[in-house]
C-alpha positions as a Markdown table, in Angstrom:
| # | Residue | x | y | z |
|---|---|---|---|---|
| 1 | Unk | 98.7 | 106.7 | 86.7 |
| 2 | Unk | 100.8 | 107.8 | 89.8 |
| 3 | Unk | 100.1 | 105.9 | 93.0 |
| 4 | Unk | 99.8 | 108.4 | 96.3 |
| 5 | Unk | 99.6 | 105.9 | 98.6 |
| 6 | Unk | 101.9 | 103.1 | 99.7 |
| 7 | Unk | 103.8 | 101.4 | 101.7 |
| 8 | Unk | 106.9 | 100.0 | 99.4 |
| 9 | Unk | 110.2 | 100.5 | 102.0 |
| 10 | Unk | 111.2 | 97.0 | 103.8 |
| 11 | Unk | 112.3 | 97.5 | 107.6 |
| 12 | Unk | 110.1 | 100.8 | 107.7 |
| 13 | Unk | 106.5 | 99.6 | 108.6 |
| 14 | Unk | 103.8 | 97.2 | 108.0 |
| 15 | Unk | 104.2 | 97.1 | 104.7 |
| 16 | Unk | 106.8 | 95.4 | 102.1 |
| 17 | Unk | 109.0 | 92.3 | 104.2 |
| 18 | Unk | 112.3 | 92.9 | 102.4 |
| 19 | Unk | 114.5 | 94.5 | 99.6 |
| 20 | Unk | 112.9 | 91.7 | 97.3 |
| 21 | Unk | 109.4 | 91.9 | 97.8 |
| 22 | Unk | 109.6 | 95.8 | 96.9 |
| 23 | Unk | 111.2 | 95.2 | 94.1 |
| 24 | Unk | 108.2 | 92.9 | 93.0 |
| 25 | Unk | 105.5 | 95.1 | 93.5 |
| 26 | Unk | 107.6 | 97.9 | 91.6 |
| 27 | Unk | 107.3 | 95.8 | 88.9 |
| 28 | Unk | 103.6 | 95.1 | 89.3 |
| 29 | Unk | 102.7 | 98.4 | 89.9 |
| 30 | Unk | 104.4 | 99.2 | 86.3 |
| 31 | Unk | 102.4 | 96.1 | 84.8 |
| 32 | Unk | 99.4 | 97.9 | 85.9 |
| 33 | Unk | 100.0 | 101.0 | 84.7 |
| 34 | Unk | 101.5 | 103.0 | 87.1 |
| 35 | Unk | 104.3 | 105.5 | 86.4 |
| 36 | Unk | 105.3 | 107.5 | 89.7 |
| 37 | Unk | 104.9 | 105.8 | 93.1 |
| 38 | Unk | 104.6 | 107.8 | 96.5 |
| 39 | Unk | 106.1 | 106.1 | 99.6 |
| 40 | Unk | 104.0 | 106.9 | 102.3 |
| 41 | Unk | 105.6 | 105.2 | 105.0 |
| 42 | Unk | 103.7 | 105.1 | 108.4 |
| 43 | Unk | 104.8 | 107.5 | 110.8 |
| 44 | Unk | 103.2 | 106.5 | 114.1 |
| 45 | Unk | 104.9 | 108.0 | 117.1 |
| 46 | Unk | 105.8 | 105.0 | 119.8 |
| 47 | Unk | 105.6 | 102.2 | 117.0 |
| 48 | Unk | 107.1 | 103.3 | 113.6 |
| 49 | Unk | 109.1 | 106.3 | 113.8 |
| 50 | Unk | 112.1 | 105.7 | 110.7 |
| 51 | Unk | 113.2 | 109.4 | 110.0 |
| 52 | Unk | 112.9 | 111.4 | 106.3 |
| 53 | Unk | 117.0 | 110.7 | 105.8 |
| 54 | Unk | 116.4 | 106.2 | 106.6 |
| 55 | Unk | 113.5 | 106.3 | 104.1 |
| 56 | Unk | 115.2 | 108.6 | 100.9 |
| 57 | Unk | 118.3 | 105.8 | 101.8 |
| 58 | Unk | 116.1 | 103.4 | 101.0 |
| 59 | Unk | 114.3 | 104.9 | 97.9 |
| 60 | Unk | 117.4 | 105.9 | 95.9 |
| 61 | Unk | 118.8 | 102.0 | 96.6 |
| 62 | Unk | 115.4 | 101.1 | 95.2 |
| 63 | Unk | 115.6 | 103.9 | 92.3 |
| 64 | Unk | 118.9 | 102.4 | 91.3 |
| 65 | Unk | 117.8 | 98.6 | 91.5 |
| 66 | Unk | 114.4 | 99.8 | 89.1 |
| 67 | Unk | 116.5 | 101.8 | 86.7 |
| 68 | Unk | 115.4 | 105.1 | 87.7 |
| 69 | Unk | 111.6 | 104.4 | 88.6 |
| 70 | Unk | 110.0 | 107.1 | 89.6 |
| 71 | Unk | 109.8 | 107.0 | 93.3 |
| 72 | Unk | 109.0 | 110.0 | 95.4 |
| 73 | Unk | 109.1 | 110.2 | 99.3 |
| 74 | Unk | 106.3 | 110.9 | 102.0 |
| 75 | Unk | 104.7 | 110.3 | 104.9 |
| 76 | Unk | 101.3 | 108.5 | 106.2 |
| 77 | Unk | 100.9 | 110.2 | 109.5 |
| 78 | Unk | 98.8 | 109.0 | 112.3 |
| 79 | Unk | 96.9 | 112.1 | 113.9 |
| 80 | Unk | 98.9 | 113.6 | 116.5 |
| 81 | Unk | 99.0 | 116.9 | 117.9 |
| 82 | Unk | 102.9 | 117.7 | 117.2 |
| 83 | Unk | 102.2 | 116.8 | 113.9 |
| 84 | Unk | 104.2 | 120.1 | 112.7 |
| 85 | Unk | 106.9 | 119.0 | 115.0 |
| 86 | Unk | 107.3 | 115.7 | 113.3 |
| 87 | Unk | 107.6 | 117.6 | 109.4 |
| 88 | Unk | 110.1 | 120.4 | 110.7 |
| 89 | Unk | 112.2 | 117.6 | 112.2 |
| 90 | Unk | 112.4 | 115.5 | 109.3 |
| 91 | Unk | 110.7 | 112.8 | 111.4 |
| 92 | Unk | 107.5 | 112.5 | 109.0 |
| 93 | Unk | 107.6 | 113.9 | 105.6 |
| 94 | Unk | 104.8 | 116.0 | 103.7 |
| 95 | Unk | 104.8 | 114.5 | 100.0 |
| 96 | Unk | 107.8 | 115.4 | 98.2 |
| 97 | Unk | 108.5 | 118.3 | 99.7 |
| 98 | Unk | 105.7 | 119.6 | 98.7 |
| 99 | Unk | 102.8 | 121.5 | 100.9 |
| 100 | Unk | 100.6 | 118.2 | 100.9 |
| 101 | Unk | 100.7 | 116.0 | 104.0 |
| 102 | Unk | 98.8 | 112.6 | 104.3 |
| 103 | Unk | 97.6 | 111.3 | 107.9 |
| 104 | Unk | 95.2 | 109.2 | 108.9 |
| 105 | Unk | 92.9 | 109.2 | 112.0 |
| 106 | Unk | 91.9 | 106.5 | 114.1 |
| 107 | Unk | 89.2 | 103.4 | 112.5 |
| 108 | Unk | 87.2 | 103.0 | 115.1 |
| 109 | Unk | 86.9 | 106.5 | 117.4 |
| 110 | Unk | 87.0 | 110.0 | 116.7 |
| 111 | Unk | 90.5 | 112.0 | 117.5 |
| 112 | Unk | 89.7 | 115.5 | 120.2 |
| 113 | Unk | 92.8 | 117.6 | 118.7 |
| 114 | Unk | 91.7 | 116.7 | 115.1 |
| 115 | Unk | 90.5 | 120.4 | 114.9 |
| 116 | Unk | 93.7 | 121.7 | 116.0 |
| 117 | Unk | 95.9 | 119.9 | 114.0 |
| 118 | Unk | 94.2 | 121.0 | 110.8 |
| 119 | Unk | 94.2 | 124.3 | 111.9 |
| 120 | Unk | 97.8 | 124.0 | 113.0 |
| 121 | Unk | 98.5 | 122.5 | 109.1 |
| 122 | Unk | 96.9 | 124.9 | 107.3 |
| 123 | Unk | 98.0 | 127.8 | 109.6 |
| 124 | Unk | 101.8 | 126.7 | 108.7 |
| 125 | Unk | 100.9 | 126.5 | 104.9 |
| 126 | Unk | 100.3 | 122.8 | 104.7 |
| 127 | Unk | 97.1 | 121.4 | 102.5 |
| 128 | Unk | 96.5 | 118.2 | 104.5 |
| 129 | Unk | 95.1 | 115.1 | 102.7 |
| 130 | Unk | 92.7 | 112.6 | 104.9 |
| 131 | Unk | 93.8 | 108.6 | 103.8 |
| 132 | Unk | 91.2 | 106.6 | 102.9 |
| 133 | Unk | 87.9 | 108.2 | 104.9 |
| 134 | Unk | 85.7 | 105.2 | 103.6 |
| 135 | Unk | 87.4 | 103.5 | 106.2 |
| 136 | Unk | 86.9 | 105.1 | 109.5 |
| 137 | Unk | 83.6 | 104.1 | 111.3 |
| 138 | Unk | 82.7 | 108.0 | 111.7 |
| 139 | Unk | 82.6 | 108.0 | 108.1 |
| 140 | Unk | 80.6 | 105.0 | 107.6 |
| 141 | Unk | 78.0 | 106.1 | 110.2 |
| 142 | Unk | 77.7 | 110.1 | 108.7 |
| 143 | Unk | 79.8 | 110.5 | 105.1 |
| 144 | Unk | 78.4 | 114.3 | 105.3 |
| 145 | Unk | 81.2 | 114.7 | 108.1 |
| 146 | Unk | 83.6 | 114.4 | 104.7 |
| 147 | Unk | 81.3 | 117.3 | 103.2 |
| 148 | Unk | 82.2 | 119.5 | 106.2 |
| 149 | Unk | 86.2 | 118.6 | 106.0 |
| 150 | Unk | 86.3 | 119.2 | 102.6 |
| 151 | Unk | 84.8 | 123.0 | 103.5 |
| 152 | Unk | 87.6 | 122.9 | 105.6 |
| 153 | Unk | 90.4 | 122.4 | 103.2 |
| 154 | Unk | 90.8 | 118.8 | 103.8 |
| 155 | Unk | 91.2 | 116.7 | 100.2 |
| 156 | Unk | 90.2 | 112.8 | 100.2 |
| 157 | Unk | 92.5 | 109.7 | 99.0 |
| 158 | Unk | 90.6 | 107.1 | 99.0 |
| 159 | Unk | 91.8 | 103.5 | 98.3 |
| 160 | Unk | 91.1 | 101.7 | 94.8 |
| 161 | Unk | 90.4 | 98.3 | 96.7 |
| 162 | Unk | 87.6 | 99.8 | 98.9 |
| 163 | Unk | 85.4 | 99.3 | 95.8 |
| 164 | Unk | 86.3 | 95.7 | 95.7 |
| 165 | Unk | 85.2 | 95.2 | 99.2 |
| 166 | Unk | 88.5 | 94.2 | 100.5 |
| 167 | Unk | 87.7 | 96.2 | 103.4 |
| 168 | Unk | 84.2 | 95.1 | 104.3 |
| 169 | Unk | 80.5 | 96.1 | 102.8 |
| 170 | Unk | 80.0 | 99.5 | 104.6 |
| 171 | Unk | 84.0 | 100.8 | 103.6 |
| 172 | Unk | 82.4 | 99.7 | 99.9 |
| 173 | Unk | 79.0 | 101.6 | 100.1 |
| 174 | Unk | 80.7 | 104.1 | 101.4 |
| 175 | Unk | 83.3 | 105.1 | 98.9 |
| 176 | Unk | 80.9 | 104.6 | 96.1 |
| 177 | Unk | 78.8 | 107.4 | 97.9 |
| 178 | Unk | 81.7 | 109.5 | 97.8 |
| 179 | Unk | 82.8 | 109.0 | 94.4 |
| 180 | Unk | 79.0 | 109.6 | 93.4 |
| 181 | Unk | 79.0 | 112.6 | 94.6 |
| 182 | Unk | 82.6 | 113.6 | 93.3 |
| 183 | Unk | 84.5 | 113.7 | 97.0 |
| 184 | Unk | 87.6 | 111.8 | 96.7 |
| 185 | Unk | 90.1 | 113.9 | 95.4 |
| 186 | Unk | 92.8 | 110.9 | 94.8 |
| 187 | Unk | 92.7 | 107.0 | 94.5 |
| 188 | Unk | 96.0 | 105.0 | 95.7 |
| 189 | Unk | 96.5 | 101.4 | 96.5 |
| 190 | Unk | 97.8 | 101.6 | 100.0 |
| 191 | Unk | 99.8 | 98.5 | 98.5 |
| 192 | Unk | 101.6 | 96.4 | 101.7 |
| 193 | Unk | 101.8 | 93.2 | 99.9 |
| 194 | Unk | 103.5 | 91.6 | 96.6 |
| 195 | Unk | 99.8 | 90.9 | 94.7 |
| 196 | Unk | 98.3 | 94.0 | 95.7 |
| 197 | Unk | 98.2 | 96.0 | 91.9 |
| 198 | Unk | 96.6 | 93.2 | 90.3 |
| 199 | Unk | 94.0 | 93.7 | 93.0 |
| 200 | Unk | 94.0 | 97.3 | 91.8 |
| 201 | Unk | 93.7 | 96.5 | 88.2 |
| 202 | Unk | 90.0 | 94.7 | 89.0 |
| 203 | Unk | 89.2 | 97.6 | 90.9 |
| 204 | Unk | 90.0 | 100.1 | 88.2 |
| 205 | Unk | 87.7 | 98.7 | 86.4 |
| 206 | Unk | 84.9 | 98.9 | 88.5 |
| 207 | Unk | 85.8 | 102.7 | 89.1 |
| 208 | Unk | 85.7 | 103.6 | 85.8 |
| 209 | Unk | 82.5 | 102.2 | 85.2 |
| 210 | Unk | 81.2 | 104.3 | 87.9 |
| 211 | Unk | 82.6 | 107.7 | 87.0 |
| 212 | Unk | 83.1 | 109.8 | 84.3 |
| 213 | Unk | 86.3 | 109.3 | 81.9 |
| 214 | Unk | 87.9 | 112.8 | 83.2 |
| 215 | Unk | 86.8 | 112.0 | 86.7 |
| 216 | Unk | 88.5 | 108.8 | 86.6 |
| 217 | Unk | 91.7 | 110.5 | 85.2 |
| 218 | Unk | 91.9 | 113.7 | 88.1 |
| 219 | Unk | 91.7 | 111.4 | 90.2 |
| 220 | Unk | 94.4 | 108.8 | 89.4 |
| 221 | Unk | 96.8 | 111.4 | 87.1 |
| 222 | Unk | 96.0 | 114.8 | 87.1 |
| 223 | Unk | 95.4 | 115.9 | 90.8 |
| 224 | Unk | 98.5 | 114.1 | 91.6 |
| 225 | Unk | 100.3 | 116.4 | 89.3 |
| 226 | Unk | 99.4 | 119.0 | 90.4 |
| 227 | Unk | 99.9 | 118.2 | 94.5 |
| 228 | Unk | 104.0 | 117.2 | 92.8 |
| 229 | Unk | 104.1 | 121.0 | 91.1 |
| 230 | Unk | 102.9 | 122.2 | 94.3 |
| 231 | Unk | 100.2 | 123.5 | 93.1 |
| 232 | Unk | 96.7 | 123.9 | 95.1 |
| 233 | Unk | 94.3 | 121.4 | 93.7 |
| 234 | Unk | 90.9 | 123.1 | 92.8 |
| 235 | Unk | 88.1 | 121.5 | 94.1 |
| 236 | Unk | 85.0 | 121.3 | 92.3 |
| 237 | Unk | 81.5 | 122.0 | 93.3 |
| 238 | Unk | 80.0 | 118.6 | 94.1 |
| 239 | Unk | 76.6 | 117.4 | 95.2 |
| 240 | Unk | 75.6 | 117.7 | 98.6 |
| 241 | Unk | 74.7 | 113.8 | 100.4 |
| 242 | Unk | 71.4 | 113.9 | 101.2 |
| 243 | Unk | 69.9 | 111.4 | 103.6 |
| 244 | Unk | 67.0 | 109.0 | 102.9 |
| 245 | Unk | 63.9 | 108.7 | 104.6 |
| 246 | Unk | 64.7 | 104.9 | 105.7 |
| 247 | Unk | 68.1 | 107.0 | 107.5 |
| 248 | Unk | 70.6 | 105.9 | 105.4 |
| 249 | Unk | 72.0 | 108.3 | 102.7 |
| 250 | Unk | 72.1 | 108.4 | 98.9 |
């Protein structure tokens, strides 16, 4: 499996403390199965802003300490209008140099340029990548808004411990609508903590009770190989959400 989302770098975000605790959930991320790992630093303009060259400093110290695990650099962007700014300056990175770009929009309100920063994406040959849409209370109150962004261009990560709960009931309900209906286009662990992947490793088990075998596998292996060839990702025909008669939606 290869891990799209996480936040492994000490002294770059909210995620990993220091040198040793990402060390440690390197090495629990192998345990569970893992074999690439994406560091998707935050890049959040006023608050964590640790350019493209700080971060590869820090993944080739921790590719030498891991002998040679494979770590791969990115970026989880908050929403922001210079957003193509940030990825020609080497501010915020797209994944791997590749076309993909992660971001993430505000939990709790919608964004007013979110329009215009996809637009400006794709119009600059980026394929965007919403993080973990389960989360976001627009999502939770109308998942056929992810219908409409995925029209759009827009592919879904959504995060393996959303099933668990971890981040409330609704976050739950929702990503099991969206993997129903074949709408998540990755899983990653959005890992911050040593103890995270054995977190994961209950979760994947609950996913792949829940979706089909080669599902379960584009979703965790094969989609992510394709985003490192840079090669556009397919998306296939899914079923449309439909809402009940009780106004919630199946």
């Amino acid at each position: 499996m290869i891990d799209i989302h996480s936040h492994i770098l000490s002294e770059t975000d909210d995620g990993a403390v220091s040198l040793e605790d990402s060390l440690k959930i390197i090495q629990e991320a192998i345990e569970a199965g893992f074999t690439k790992i994406i560091s998707t630093s935050h890049y959040y303009e006023g608050r964590f802003e640790k350019d493209e060259y700080f971060r590869k400093e820090k993944i080739n110290n921790l590719r030498n300490m891991t002998g040679n695990f494979d770590l791969r650099i990115g970026s989880e962007i908050f929403a922001t209008p210079d957003i193509i700014e940030l990825l020609k300056e080497k501010k915020a990175s797209s994944i791997d140099n590749t076309r993909y770009v992660l971001f993430e929009i505000p939990f709790g309100n919608n964004v007013s340029f979110f329009n215009k920063m996809i637009d400006d994406l794709k119009r600059n040959n980026y394929l965007p990548i919403m993080a973990h849409p389960e989360r976001y209370e627009i999502v939770k109150n109308n998942p056929k808004l992810v219908e409409e962004w995925k029209h759009r261009g827009i592919y879904m990560q959504s995060n393996f411990e959303s099933i668990t709960g971890k981040y409330g009931k609704e976050s739950e309900e929702t990503v099991k609508l969206l993997l129903r209906h074949k709408l998540v286009d990755f899983l990653g662990s959005d890992v911050h903590r040593v103890g995270t992947y054995e977190k994961v490793s209950i979760a994947i088990d609950k996913i792949r009770k829940m979706v089909d075998e080669r599902y379960f596998i584009e979703l965790t292996q094969m989609n992510q190989e394709k985003l490192l060839r840079n090669e556009k990702i397919e998306v296939e025909d899914q079923e449309e959400i439909k809402k009940t008669i009780f106004g919630g939606y199946k």
